[in-house]
C-alpha positions in Angstrom: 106.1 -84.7 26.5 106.7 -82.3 23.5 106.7 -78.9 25.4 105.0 -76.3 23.3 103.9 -72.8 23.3 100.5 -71.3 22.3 99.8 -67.2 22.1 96.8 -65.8 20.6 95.0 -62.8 20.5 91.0 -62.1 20.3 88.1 -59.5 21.6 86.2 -59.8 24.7 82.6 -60.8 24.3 82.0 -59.6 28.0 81.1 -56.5 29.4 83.3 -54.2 31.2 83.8 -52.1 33.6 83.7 -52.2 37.4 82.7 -55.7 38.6 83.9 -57.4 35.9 85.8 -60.0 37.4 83.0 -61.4 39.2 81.1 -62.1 36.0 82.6 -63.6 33.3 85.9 -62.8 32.9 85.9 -64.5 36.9 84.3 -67.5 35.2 86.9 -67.7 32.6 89.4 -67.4 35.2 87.9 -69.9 37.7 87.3 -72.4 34.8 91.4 -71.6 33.4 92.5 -72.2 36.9 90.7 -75.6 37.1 91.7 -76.8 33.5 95.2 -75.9 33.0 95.9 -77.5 36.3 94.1 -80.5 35.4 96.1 -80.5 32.2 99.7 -79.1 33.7 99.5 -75.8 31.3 100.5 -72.7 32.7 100.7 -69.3 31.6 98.3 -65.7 31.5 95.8 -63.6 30.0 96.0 -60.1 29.8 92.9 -58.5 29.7 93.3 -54.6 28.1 90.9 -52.1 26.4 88.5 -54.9 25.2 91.0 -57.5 24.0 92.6 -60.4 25.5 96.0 -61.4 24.7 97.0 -65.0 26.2 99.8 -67.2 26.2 99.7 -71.1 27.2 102.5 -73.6 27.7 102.1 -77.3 27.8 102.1 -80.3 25.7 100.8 -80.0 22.2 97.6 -82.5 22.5 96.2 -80.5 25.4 97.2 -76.9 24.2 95.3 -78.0 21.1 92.5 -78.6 22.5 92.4 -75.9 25.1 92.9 -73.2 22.0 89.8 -75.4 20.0 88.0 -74.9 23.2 88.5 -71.0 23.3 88.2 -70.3 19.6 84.1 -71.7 20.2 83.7 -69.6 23.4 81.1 -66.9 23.3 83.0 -64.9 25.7 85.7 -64.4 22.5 85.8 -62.9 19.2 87.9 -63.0 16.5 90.4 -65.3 18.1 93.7 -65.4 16.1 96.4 -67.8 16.8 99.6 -65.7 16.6 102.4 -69.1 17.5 102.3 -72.3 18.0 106.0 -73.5 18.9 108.0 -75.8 20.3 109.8 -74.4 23.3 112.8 -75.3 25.5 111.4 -74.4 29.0 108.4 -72.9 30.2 108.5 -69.1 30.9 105.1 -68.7 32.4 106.0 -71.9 34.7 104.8 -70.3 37.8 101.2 -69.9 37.0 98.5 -72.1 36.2 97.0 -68.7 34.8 98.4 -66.0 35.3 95.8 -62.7 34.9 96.7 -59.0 34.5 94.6 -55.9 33.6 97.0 -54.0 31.3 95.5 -50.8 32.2 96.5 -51.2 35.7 100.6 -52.2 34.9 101.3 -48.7 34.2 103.3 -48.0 30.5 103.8 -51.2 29.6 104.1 -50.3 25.6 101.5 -50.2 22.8 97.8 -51.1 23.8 96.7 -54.6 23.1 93.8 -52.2 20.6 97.2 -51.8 18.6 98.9 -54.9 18.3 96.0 -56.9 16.5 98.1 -57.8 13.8 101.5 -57.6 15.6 104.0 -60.4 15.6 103.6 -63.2 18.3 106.9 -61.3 19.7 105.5 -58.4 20.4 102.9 -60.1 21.4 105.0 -62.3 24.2 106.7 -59.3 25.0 103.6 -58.0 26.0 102.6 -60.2 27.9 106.4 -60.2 29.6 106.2 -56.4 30.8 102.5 -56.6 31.9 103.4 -59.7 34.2 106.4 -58.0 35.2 104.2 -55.2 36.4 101.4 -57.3 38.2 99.6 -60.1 38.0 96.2 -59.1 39.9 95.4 -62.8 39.9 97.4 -66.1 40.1 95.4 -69.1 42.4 91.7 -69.2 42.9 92.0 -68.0 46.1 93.0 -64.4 44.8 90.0 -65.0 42.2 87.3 -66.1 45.0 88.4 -62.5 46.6 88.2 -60.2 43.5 
């Protein structure tokens, strides 16, 4: 299998705000949780000010259609693909989806409301220092309890 990686960017659709998670962002979760592990992607959203940032690693048929997938979903708008690459290894290997509020990581570097037309490695980086900081939700277990 060709081992690829996908990042892009987009708006939330959703509301926000206390509760959040058990709406749809939870339901975006729950279903990410289900999927990737279905189709052996891993990686994480990073949900800050409004935007999502998200990077996905697997093969390129099922990234593919995962990113086709999100680009129709009502839940985002404006969804740019930032990269599309072949990759070595998988960074995000750990996670089936990874999920972090950026807000609550502390200074993690410019606001995702900043980087909408930022390079997919400031992007990744991103995504790096968030996860570094806390990922507020990994397995559905965690999900089911937020």
């Amino acid at each position: 299998m060709l081992l690829c990686r996908l990042i892009y960017f987009s708006r939330a659709a959703i509301p926000a705000g206390p509760g959040a998670l058990s709406g749809d962002l939870g339901r975006i979760l729950n279903a990410s949780l289900k999927n990737n592990t279905r189709d052996r992607i891993t990686g994480a959203l990073i949900y800050d000010r409004g935007r999502f940032v998200q990077v996905l690693e697997g093969g390129r048929s099922v990234l593919n259609q995962t990113y086709q997938r999100i680009r129709y979903d009502m839940r985002h708008e404006k969804v740019t693909l930032t990269d599309f690459a072949e990759i070595p290894a998988r960074e995000f290997g750990a996670w089936s989806m990874a999920f972090a509020d950026a807000a609550n990581a502390g200074d993690v570097g410019p606001a995702l409301i900043d980087l909408e037309v930022a390079p997919a490695e400031v992007l990744l980086e991103k995504i790096r220092r968030v996860t570094a900081k806390g990922v507020i939700a990994e397995t559905q277990e965690i999900i089911d309890r937020v």
